[in-house]
N, C-alpha and C positions, 0 to 999 in steps of 0.2 A: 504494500500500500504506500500511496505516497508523504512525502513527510508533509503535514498540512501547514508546520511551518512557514517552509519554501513556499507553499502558495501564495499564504498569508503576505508573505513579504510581495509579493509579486503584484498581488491584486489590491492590496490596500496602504503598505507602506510604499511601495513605489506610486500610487494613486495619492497616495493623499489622504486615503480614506479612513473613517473611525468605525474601525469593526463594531463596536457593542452599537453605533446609531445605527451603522447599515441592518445587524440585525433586529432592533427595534423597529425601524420601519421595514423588515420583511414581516416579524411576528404581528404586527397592524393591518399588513394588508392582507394574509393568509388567519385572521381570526373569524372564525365563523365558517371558514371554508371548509371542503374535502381534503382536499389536496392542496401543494403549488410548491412551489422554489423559487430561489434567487440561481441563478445560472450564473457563472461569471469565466469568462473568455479569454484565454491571448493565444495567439496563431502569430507561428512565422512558416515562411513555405518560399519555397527556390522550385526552378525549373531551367533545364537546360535544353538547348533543340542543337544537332549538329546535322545539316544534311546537305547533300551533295557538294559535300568537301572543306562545308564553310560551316561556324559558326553561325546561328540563321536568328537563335534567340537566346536571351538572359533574362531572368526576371526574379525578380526577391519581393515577398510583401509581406508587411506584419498587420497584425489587427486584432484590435482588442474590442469586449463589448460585455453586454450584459443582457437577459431576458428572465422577465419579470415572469411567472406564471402560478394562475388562484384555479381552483375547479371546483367548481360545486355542481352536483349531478352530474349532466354530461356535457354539462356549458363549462367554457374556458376561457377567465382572462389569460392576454397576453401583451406585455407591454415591453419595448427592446430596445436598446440605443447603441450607440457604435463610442460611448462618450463613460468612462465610470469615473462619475462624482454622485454624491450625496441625492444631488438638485434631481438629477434624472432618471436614478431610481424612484424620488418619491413622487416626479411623475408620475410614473409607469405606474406606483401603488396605487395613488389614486384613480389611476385607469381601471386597474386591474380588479377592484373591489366592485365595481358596479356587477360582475357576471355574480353578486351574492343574491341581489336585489332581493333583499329584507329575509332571504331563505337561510337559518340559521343551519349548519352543519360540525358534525365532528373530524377534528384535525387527524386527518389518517397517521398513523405509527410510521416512522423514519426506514427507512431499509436498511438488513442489520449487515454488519461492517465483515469484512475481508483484512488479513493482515498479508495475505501473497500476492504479491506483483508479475505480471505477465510478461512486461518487456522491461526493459532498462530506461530509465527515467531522461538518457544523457539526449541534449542534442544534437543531430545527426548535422545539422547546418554548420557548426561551430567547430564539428571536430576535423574538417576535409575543408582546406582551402579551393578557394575558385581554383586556381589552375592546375590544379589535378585535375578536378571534373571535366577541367574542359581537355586535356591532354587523356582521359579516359577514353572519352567519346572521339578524339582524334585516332587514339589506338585501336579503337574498332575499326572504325572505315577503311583504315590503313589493310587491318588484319583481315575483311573481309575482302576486298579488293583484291586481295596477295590469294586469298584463297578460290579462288576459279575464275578462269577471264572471262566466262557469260555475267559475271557480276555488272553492271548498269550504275548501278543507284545505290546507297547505302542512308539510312535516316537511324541515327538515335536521339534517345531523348533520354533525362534522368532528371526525377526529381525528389524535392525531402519537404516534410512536415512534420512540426514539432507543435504539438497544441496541449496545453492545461488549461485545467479547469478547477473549477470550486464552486461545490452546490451548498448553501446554505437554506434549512429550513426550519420551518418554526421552533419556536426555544431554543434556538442557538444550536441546533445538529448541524455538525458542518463533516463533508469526505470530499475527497480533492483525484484528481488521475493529472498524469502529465502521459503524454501518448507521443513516440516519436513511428513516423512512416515512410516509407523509401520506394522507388522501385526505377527501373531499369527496363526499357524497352528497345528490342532492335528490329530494323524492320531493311529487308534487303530486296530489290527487281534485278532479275535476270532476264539475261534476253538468247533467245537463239534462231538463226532466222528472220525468221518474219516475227517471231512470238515470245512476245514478256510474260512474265508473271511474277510474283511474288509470295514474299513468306516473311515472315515475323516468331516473334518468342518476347517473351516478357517477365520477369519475375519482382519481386517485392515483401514487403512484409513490415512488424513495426520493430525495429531494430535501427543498430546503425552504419555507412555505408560501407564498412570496412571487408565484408562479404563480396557485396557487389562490385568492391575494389578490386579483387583479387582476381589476376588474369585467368584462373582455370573457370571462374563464373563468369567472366564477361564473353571469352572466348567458345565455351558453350552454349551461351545464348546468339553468337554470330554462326557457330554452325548449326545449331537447330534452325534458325531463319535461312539460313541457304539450302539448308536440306528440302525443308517445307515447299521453298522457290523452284529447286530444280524436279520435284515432285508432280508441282502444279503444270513445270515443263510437259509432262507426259500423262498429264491427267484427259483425259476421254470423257464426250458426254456423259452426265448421270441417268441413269435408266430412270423411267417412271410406273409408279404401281404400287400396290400393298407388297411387303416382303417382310422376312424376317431382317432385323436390324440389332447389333452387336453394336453398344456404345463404350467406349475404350474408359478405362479409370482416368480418374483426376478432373481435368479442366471438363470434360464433359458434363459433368456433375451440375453443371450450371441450366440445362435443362431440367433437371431437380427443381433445383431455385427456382425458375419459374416456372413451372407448370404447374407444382407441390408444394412449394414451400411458400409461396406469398397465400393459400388456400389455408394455410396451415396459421396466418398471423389473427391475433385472436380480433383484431378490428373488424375485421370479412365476418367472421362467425358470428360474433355479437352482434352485428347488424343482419346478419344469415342472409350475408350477399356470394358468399363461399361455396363452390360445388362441397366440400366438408362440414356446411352446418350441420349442427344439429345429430352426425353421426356417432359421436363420443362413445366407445369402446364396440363399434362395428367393424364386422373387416373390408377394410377399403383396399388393402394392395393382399399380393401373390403371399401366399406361409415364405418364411424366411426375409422380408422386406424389412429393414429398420431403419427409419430415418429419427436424426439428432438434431436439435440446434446447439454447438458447443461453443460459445463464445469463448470457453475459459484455456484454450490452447496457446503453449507458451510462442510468443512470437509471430501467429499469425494476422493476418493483414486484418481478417475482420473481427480477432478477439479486443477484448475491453475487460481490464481488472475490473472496475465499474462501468454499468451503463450510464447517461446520460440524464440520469432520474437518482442516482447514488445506489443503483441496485448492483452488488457481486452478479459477475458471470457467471451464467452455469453449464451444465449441459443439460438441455432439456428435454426427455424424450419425445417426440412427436407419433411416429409408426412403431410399433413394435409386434415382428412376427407378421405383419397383415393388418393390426387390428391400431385402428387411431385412439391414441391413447393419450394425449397431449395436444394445448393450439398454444403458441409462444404469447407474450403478455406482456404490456408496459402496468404501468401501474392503474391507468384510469380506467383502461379495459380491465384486468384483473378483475379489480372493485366490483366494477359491474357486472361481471360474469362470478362474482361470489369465487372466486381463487384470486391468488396473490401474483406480482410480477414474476416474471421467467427472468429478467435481466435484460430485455429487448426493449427498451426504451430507447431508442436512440434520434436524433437530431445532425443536420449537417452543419448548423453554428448556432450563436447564440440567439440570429436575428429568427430561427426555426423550432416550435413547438414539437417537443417529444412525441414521435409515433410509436408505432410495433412495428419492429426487423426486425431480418434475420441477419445474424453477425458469421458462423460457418457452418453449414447446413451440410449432411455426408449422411449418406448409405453407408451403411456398417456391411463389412466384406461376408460373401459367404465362402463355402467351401469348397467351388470346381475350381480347375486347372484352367486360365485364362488361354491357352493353346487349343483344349478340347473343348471348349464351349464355341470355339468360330469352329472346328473342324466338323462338328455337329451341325452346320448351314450350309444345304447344297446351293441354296442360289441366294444371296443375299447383299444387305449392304454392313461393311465396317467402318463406322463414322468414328474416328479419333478426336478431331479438332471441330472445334463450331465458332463461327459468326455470330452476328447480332440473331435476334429473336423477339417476336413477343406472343403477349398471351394474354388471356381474357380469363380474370379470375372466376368473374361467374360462372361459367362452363368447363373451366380449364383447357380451353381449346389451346394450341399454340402451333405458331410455325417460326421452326429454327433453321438456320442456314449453316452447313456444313464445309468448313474451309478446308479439311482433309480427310478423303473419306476414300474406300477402296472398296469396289466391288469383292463379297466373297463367292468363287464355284467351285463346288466339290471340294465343301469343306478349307479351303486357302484361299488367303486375302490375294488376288491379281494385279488387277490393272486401278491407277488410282483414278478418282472421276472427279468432275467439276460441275459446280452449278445442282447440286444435290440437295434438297430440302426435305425436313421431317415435319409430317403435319400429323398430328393425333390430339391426345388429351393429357393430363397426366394422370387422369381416373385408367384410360390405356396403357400408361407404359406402368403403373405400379399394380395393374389387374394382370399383364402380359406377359409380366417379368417371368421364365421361364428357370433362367439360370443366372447365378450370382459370383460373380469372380472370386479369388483368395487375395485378390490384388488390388485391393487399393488402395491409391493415394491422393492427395491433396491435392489443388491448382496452387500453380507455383506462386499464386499471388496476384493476382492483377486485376481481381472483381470490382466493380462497382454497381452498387444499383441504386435505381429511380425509383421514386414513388410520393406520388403528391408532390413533385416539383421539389424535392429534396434526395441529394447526392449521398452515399458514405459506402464506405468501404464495408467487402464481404468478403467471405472464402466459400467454396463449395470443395466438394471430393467426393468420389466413387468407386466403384472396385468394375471391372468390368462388366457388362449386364447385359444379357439376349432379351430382346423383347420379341415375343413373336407375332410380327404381325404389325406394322405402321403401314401409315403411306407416306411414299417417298416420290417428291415432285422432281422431275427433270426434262430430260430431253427427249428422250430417246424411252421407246417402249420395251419393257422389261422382258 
């Protein structure tokens, strides 16, 4: 956990500010309420761009802030400023107390405290001067270029974020996170002939950059991107049609995430706008199916020693065996759904109202041979890598776009295809799931997702998984 000290200094004697007034005028404007907090902010974040050969961008920004929030029922002040003093806070209170209007409530109970820390508190901006970074990103292009003359184009990027925070609530409960974040993307076009194409790789996490410093990780992420690139060289229309479909561990997992996991956040279900309302402990996926939200893994991109509301991570089950047995929870859903938070309360800054996410969301492995589960599909597809996607929580319909995928016949992955999409449900791929890898792992880091106009970092993972039976959009008839 982190030293609340260090925040203190950070937020109030570097401000200015008088701790015992700020909590006075928090405990005045959350009396009588449900819920609420003082949110309190400082961001600093770098980004680097190197592409085709040149330095293309720099950019550093810091930014501090504050958000006020009161709830009573299921109405919620919220009042936010880019500014912390006194004065602006007790605007915001006086905003923020009208959502009581004359409705007297009880002050919900504090979230109880964590003393283990997930990632290393240090700033990753402070410890790596600019011209390494940019002499990083020179040694790729160099390295990638030296490695196959169809190489074209070479684009990286790197950047870091370092944000703390300090939730204050009524009577003085104060817990604090300082969260540092990093990641690393390479992104390479080849050409041959008449024909480009390209590939990428990316990795990240909250740590700091001294990993992604290290030439065996950067130099593996430049040949995974060229592998990918000269891949796509020989990639062949995608077939179209229903087939069996083999989704590779790790970064595929993120079809999870949305087809399953946003169905799974308790905001859908309390409103039973969720193809999963209402089913709590039916079986909704295939015997053997287990899905987690585990915020609390060490160093992943989308863990949080605390949420965004002062709740410890957890892991929270969601599927278990087939049968739903968990929906993740911030605090105001909780309440209302009569359970307590999961630790998914999260926000993309101070100026944004706590929702329910998923932080890393993973299929727990099962027990085939990931070589025998595709040798068991005489005609099918093996999608490893995916593109962008979306999906329609009420139904859970989705279509994802496949950026490396291989036909399988008689039993072996062949020839790789292009322009391949997966269109089903996710009530399909967790009812279809047939066979469950021994193999899985993580995405190396690089999620992000949307919802409601707010950004923040996730992870997913997977072990490899037969679905039998999507459809798969393409070119060419199957």
């Amino acid at each position: 956990m982190t030293d609340i000290a260090r925040l203190d200094d950070l937020f109030f004697t570097r401000a200015g500010l008088d701790r015992s007034r700020v909590e006075g005028v928090v405990d005045d404007a959350l009396a009588g309420a449900d819920d609420g907090e003082l949110f309190l902010e400082y961001r600093q974040s770098e980004s680097f761009t190197f592409d085709d050969g040149k330095l293309k961008n720099a950019s550093f920004d810091s930014s501090q802030g504050f958000g006020l929030r009161a709830v009573s029922g299921e109405a919620t002040g919220y009042g936010h400023a880019a500014e912390l003093s006194e004065d602006a806070i007790r605007r915001a209170a006086d905003t923020v107390k009208a959502v009581r209007s004359g409705r007297a409530g009880t002050l919900d109970v504090g979230p109880g405290r964590t003393n283990r820390s997930l990632y290393t508190d240090d700033n990753p901006l402070q410890a790596v001067d600019m011209p390494q970074k940019v002499k990083l990103l020179q040694d790729i292009d160099a390295y990638a270029r030296a490695k196959d003359p169809r190489v074209r184009q070479v684009s990286a990027s790197l950047s870091g974020n370092w944000q703390a925070i300090e939730i204050i609530r009524g009577n003085g409960d104060r817990v604090g996170d300082i969260r540092p974040l990093v990641r690393l993307n390479v992104s390479v076009v080849v050409a041959e002939d008449d024909k480009m194409e390209s590939g990428s790789y990316g990795s990240g996490g909250r740590m700091s950059y001294d990993l992604i410093l290290a030439p065996e990780t950067w130099q593996a992420h430049v040949d995974e991107a060229l592998r990918q690139a000269l891949v796509n060289l020989e990639a062949v229309a995608a077939p179209a049609g229903e087939m069996q479909v083999v989704l590779g561990p790790g970064w595929p997992g993120i079809l999870l995430h949305e087809a399953i996991g946003h169905g799974l956040e308790g905001d859908f279900n309390r409103k039973k706008t969720s193809v999963f309302s209402g089913m709590m402990g039916e079986r909704v996926a295939a015997p053997g199916i287990t899905v987690v939200d585990d915020g609390s893994i060490d160093d992943r991109r989308g863990s949080l020693t605390i949420d965004d509301e002062g709740t410890p991570s957890q892991c929270t089950p969601l599927i278990e065996d087939g049968i739903l047995v968990g929906y993740m929870q911030d605090r105001l859903n909780g309440r209302l759904m009569g359970t307590r938070s999961t630790g998914n309360g999260r926000r993309q800054s101070f100026a944004h109202q706590p929702q329910v996410r998923m932080t890393n969301t993973v299929m727990r492995p099962g027990d085939r041979d990931p070589q025998e589960i595709i040798g068991s599909v005489k005609k099918g597809l093996y999608a490893v890598n995916f593109g962008g996607g979306q999906v329609d929580i009420t139904s859970g319909k989705f279509v994802f776009s496949a950026s490396e995928a291989y036909l399988i016949e008689d039993g072996k992955p062949t020839r790789p295809v292009k322009g391949a999409t997966l269109i089903g449900s996710g009530w399909e791929v967790l009812t279809k799931s047939t066979a469950i890898g021994n193999d899985f792992q993580m995405d190396p880091g690089i999620g992000t997702c949307g919802k409601n106009g707010q950004g923040v970092p996730v992870g997913v993972g997977q072990p490899t998984l037969l679905v039998d039976g999507l459809t798969v959009g393409g070119t060419e008839a199957a």
